[in-house]
N, C-alpha and C positions, 0 to 999 in steps of 0.2 A: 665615720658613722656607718659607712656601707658595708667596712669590717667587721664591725660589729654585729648587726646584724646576718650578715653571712655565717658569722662562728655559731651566731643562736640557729639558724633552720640547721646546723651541720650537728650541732648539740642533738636535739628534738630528734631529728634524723635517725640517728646512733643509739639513741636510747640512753644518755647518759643522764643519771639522777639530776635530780633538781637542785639538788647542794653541790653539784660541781658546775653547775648552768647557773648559780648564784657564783661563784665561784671568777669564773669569767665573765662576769659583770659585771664584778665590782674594781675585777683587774682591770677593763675594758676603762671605767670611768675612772679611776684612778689614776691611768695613763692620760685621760683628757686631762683632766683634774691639773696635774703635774705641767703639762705643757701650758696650760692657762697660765695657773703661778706663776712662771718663769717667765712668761711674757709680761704679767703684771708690774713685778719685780722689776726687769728693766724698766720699762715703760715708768716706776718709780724711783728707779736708780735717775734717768735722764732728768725728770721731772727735777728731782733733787740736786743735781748737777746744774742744771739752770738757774736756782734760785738767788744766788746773790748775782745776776747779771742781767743786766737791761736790754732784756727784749724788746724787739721791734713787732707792733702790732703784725706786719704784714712783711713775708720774705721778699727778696730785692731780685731783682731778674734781669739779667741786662741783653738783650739787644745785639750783635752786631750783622748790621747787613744793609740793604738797598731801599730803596724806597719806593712808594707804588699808590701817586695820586689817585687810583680810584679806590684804596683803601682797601683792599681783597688782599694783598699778599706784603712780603716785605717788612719793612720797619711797621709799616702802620699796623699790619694782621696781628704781626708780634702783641703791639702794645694792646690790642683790642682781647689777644689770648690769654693775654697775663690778666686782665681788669677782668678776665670771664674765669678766672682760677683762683680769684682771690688775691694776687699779690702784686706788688709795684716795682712799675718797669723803669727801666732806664735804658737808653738806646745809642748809639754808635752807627753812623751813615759810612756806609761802605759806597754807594753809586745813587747817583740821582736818576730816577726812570723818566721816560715819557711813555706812558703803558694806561693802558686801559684793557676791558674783559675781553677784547680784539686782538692783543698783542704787543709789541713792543716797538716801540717808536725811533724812540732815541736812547741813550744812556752817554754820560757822563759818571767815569772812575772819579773819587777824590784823594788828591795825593796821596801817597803815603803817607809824610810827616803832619797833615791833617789828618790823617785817622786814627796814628798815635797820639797826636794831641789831644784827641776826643778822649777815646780811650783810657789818657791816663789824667784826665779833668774829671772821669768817673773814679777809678779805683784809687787817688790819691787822696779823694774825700771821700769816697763812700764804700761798705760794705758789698762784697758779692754774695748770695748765696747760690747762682746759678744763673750759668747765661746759653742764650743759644746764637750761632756762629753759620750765617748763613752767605748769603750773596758774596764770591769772592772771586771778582773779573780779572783782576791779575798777579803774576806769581810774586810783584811787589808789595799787596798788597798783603798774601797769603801768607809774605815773610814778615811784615809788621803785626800782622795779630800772631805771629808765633812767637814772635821774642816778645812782644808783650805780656803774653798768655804765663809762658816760661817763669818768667821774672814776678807776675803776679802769684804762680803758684808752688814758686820758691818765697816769697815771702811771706803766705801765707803760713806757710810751715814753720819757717824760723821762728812764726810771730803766734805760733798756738791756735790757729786761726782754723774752722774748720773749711777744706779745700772746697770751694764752688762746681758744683755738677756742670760740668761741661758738654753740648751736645751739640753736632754739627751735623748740617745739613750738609751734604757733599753736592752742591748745584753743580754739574756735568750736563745732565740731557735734558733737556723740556718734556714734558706728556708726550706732544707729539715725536717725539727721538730726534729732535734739532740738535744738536753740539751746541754746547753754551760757553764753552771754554777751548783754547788754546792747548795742543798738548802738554808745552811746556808749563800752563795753568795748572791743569790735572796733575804731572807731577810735584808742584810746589803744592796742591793741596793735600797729598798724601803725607805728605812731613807734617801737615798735623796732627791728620787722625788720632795718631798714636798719644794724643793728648787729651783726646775725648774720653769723655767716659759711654758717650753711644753713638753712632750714627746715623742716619735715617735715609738710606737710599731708596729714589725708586727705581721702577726694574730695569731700566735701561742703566742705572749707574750703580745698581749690583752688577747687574752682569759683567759691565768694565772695570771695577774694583776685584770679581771673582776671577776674571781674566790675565789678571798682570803677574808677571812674572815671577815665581819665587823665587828665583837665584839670583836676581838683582842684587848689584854690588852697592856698598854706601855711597852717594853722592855727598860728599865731604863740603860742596859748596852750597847744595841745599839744604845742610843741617853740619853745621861745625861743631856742635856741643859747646859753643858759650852764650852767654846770655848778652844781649842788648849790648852790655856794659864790656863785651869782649872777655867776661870772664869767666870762669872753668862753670861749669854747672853743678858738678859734685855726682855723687851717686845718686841721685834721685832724679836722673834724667838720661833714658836711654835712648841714644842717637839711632832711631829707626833706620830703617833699608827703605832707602826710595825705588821708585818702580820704572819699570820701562811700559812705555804707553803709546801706541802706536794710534794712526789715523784712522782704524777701521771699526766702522759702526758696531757694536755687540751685538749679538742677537740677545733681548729681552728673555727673560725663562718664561716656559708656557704652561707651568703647573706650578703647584706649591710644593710638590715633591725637589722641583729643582730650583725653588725661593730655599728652602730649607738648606739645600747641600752647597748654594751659594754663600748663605747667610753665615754657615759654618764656617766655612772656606776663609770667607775675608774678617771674619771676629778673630778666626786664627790667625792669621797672619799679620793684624792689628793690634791684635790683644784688646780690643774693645769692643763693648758690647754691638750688636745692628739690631736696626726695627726695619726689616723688608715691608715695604708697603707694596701690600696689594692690588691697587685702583686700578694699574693697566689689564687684572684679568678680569675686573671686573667689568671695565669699559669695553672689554671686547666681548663681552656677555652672557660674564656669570651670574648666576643668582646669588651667591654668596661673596663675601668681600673679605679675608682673610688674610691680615698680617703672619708677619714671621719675626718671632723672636727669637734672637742667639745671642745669649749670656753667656762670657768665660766664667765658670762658677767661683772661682778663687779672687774674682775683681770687683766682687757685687760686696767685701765686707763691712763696714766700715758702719759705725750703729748711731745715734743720734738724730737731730733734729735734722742733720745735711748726711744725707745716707751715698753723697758721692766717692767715687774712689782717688786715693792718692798717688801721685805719679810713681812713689817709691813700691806700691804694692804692683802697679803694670809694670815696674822693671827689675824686681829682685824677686822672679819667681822662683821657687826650688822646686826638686822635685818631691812628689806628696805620691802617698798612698791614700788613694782617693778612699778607696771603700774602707779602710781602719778607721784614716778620719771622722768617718761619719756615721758607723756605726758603734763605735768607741770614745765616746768626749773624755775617757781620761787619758786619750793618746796625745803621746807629745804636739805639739803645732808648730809649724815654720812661722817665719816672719808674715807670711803672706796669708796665716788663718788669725793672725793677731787684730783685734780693733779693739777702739779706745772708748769707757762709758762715756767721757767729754767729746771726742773726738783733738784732747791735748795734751793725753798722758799714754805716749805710747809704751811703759811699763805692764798698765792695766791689758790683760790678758784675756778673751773670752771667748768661746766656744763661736763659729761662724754660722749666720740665721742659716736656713733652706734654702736652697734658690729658687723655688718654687713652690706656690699656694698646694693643695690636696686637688685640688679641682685643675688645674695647667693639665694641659698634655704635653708630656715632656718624654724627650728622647735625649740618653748623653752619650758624645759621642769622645772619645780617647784624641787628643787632638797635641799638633807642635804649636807652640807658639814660634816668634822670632827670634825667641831668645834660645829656641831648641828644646826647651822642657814640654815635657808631658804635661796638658791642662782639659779640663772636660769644658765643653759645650754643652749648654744646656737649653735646647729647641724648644720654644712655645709655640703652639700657633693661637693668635689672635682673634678669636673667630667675630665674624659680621654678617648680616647683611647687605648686601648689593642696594643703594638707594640709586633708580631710575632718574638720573637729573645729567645736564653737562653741564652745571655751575659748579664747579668746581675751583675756582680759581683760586689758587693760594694756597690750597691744601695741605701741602706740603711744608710750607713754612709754618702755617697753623700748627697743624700736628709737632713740630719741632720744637717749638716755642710752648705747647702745651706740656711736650714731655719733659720740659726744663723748670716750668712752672710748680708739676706734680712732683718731681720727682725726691726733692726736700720734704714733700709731704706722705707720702710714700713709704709704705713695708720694707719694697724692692722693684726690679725693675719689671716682674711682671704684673705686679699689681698697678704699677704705674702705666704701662703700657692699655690693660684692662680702662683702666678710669678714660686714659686719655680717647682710646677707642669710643668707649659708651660716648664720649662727650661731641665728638667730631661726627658719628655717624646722628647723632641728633642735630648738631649742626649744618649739614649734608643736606639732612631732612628737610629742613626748613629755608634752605638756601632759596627754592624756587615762588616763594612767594616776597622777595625783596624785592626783585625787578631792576636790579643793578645792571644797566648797562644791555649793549645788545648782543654778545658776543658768551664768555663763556664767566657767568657770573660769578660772584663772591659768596662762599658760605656765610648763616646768620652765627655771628658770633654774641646774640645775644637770648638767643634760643630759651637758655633756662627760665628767662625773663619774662613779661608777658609776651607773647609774640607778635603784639600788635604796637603800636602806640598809644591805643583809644585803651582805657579801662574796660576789665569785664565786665561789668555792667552797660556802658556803652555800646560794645562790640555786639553781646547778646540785644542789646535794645535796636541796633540798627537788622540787625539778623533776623527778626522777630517782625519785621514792621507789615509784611504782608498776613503771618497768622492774626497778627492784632488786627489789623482790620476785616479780616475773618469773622474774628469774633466778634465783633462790635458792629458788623451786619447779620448775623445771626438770626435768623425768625427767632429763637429762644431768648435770648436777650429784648431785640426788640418788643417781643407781646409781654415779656415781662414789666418792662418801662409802662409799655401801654397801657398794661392792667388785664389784659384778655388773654394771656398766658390760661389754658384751663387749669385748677385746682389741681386737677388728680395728674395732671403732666408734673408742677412743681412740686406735688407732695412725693412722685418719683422719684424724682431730682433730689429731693432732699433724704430720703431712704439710705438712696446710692451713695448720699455725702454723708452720713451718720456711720454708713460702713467706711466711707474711703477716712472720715476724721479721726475716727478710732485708732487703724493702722497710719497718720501719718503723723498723730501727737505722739505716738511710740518712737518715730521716727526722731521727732526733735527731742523728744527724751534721751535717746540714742544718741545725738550731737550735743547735748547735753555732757550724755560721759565721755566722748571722745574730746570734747575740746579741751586745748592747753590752756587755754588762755583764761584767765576766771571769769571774767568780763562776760566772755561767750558763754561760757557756762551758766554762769544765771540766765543769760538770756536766751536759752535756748531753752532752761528748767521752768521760764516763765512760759515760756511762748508756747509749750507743749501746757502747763495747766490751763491758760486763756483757753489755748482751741478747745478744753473739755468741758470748760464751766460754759464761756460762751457762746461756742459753736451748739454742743449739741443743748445746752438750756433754749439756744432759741427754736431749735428745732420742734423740742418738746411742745414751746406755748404755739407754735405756729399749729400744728398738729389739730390741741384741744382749739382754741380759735374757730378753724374752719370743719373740725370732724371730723379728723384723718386718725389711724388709730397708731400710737406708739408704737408698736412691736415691730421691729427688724424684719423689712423685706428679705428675698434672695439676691446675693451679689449679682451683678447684670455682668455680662463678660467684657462689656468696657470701662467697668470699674477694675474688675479683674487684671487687667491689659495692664491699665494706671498703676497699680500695686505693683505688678508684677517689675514694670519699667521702673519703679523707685525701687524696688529691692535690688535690682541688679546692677545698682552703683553705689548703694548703699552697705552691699553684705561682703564687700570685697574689704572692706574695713578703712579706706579712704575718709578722712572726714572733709578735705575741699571736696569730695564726691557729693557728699551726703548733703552736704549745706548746698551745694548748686541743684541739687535735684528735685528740693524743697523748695528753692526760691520762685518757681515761677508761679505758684499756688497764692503766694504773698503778694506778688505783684502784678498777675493777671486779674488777681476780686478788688486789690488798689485800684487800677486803672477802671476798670469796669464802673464800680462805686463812685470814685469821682466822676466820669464820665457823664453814668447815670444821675448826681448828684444837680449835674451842670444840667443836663435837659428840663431835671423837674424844677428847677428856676424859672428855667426859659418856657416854658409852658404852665409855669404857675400850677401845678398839681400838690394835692393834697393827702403827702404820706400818711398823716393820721387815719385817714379812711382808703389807704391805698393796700390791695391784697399783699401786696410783695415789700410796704413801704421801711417795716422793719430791718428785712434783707438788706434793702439798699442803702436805709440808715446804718446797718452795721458795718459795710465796709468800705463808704466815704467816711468814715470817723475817722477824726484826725491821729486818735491814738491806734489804729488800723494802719496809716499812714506813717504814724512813726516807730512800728513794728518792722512796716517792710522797710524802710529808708535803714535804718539794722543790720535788717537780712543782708541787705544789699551793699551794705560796705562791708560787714564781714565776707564776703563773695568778695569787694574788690581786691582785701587785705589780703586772700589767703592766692587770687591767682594773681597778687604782683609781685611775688615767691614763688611762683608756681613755675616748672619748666614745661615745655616744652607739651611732652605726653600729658602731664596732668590739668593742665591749660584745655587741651583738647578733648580729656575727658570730663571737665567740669561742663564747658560749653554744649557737648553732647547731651550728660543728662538735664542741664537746663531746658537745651533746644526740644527734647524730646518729651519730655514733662508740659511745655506749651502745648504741641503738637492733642495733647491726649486731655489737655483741659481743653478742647475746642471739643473735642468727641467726646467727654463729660458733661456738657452743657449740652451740646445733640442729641443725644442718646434720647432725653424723651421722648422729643418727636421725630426721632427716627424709626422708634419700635413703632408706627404705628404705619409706616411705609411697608 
């Protein structure tokens, strides 16, 4: 779009006629026009492709790693990541912890041949579509989930299956840069990588991933090229270069400039994608929190409902003429730009997506793989904000498990990366009101949620309790009960409310056409004719009654104020905005009405002859009452769907909508202060 525009001021500029400034306008959307189609097109090619086979409501995610009784990281973060992305986990215990947000107590490895046993009591009854591969204390352990992995993603293929997104945590260093592994660890974990489809170091095990050596020769006994069963693997598994790995701490990168040239570094040398995570610069105290992504661009192909890649395309790379490629879709394509509309008929041929959104900043850079060929990197950065908290715990695993979650559901890897971002720094957010523990807490992984346990309605009623009693000592209320409220103070009052009813029955009209739901609809097209028939009718007979004259005062500037505060969560086009910022009108003249209802009992007074007895009549009615009771479950409905931000600003214009019906019912006798 920003092209676009640019060509029209260069057009206007120039002086070029308006028929050729229609001209490349029409070329301009044309070009949009066309890439839409084409994306449709697929997107109903897939659709089509699925139709005779039985989908699973929800993608399967499995699991393998440690375990972590205070529930912040580990098996259990996993499983809480996945139920926060939609989709159903399965899980694989790699280590029993004794751990809390203080640290790590004990640990207990589980055999090996129990962890293959787990392992394959998953994949021999169940589908994968994507799993993440974390916690892995020893190099026996790191060699049972390779020949596993091997053999599940050879049979996948045989068996037309489409390959599960692979994503591993490379666990090396802790936050604080402790060594969590054994050298010989660290080299048995690198003979997996190369099976991933991303990785997710942070900077302490970038930095030792970007450090290892390139000339390392094969270790033939940490990677023999057979599978489990001792037999050949075929061409669809390239026996990686293990690394040499020495005892010496890495230095962490201190910019993102050299997150970047890291991230490159070891994508090349893996042939798999990394997500450098940025939290250590921001822990040391950035304002900003900025991942790094590095995509080989030729291993992101692969199109369907499981956009991971296959192990034949990370080892039969050729060499490609990047820029013909891709500026030419009728130029021939290797093996390695082929994907499949099924993701089961490697015949079907099709042009390879982008590796990146319009909006990415992206740098590519001319890069070796292992295999020796020419392949581009393709650099995102991630961008964040820095959130103020040390509850942090688990983050890491979070993030991993999120990106194994998204990434089935997913364009490509940086849009996945994008989602998983926005989702973690929202859960970051909200970490410090959990209250997990005394040490370095657990993010809320339930953030999108409502963020409390108590209902919004609840939450606002406990939040609210000191305004309410505010108002319900009030001199305005009270002389009103009494009856010695003066005339000309209520018939102010009532002015103010003829202007503020006007603009707020517009307002439920307004919610009226925003809601989805029909239900809400009518009752929001009702609730705005009530307030006009019987808001201002009463206002009218009160009026003639006592001899006050009809005609529209001047708005007072805390009527003003009140408008103003409902338009500004109402005009942003929100409708949980809108209904929360209305509700407290509903439920502050409920309360009050009943209130005042109960006293005129209790004092035996007599509304028929009572100045105000009408008022009071009108909003203890029952059917006033089940107006707001309404409002108020439409309010619970829409924040227990609501995440996070929008939770916070429904609460806000509620909170603040109270605050200003306390200084609408003052306002009379304050003007006289």
């Amino acid at each position: 779009m920003t092209d676009t525009v640019d060509s029209f001021d260069s057009i206007q500029n120039s002086g070029i006629s308006e028929a050729q400034e229609g001209k490349n306008t029409t070329e301009a959307l044309n070009d949009g026009s066309a890439q839409a189609i084409t994306k449709l097109l697929d997107m109903q090619q897939r659709y089509d492709n699925d139709l005779n086979r039985i989908k699973p409501s929800r993608l399967r995610v499995l699991s393998i790693e440690g375990s972590d009784p205070i529930g912040g990281a580990g098996t259990m973060a996993d499983m809480k990541a996945f139920t926060a992305q939609g989709v159903f986990g399965y899980a694989a215990m790699t280590s029993v912890l004794a751990q809390n947000t203080q640290g790590v107590t004990d640990i207990v490895n589980v055999e090996p041949p129990f962890l293959l046993a787990q392992l394959k009591a998953i994949s021999n009854d169940a589908d994968i579509d994507a799993m993440k591969i974390g916690m892995l204390g020893t190099p026996e352990l790191v060699d049972t989930v390779r020949k596993w992995l091997v053999d599940l993603l050879n049979d996948y293929e045989v068996n037309g299956k489409s390959k599960p997104t692979v994503v591993l945590d490379p666990v090396m260093y802790a936050k604080s840069g402790d060594r969590l592994l054994t050298a010989e660890a660290e080299q048995a974990l690198t003979t997996l990588i190369p099976l991933a489809d991303i990785i997710t170091p942070n900077a302490m095990e970038l930095a030792a991933l970007g450090a290892m050596d390139d000339e390392a020769e094969l270790d033939s006994d940490a990677f023999d090229g057979k599978n489990a069963e001792n037999k050949p693997l075929g061409n669809n598994i390239t026996a990686p270069q293990s690394v040499k790995t020495g005892h010496t701490i890495p230095q962490a990168p201190r910019s993102y400039e050299e997150m970047e040239r890291l991230a490159k570094s070891v994508a090349t040398r893996f042939g798999v994608a990394v997500y450098a995570k940025g939290g250590a610069l921001a822990l040391n105290g950035n304002k900003e929190c900025t991942d790094i992504l590095a995509v080989p661009n030729l291993s992101d192909t692969t199109a369907g409902a499981n956009k991971s890649d296959s192990i034949a395309t990370k080892s039969s790379i050729e060499p490609i003429d990047v820029a013909d490629s891709e500026s030419n879709p009728s130029a021939p394509m290797d093996n390695t730009q082929k994907k499949t509309a099924s993701g089961t008929n490697p015949n079907v041929a099709e042009p390879a997506p982008p590796v990146a959104t319009a909006s990415a900043r992206t740098l590519q850079f001319p890069s070796k793989t292992v295999s020796g060929y020419e392949k581009p990197i393709t650099i995102t950065r991630i961008e964040g904000t820095a959130v103020p908290t040390q509850n942090v715990h688990g983050t890491g695993d979070t993030l991993s498990s999120t990106l194994a979650a998204l990434r089935p559901q997913s364009e490509d890897w940086v849009e996945t990366a994008k989602r998983a971002k926005a989702w973690m720094t929202g859960a970051i957010t909200a970490a410090d009101n959990l209250h997990v523990g005394h040490g370095h807490g657990p993010v809320d992984f339930t953030w999108q949620h409502s963020p409390t346990g108590m209902s919004f309605t609840e939450d606002y009623w406990r939040r609210t309790a000191g305004i309410r009693r505010r108002i319900a000592k009030m001199p305005f209320i009270k002389r009103m009960l009494d009856g010695t409220l003066p005339l000309d103070d209520f018939a102010f009052y009532l002015h103010q409310d003829d202007i503020y009813l006007t603009d707020y029955t517009s307002l439920l009209a307004l919610a009226s056409s925003r809601a989805a739901d029909p239900h809400e609809r009518a009752f929001f097209a009702d609730a705005a004719s009530y307030g006009l028939e019987e808001g201002l009718t009463f206002h009218k007979q009160w009026y003639r009654e006592h001899g006050f004259s009809t005609e529209r005062a001047p708005m007072s500037e805390t009527t003003a104020a009140y408008l103003g505060h409902e338009h500004r969560f109402t005009d942003n086009g929100s409708y949980a905005a809108l209904v929360a910022v209305v509700m407290p009108c509903y439920w502050v003249y409920s309360v009050i009405g009943q209130e005042m209802e109960e006293q005129v009992r209790e004092r035996n007074l007599d509304l028929d002859h009572h100045p105000y007895g009408l008022w009071i009549r009108m909003y203890a009615d029952p059917g006033f009452a089940s107006r707001t009771l309404e409002e108020l479950h439409i309010c619970d409905k829409l924040a227990a769907s609501a995440n996070m931000y929008d939770y916070n600003e429904m609460m806000e214009a509620a909170l603040g909508s109270t605050e200003h019906e306390y200084r609408f019912f003052d306002q009379a006798l304050a003007r006289h202060k």
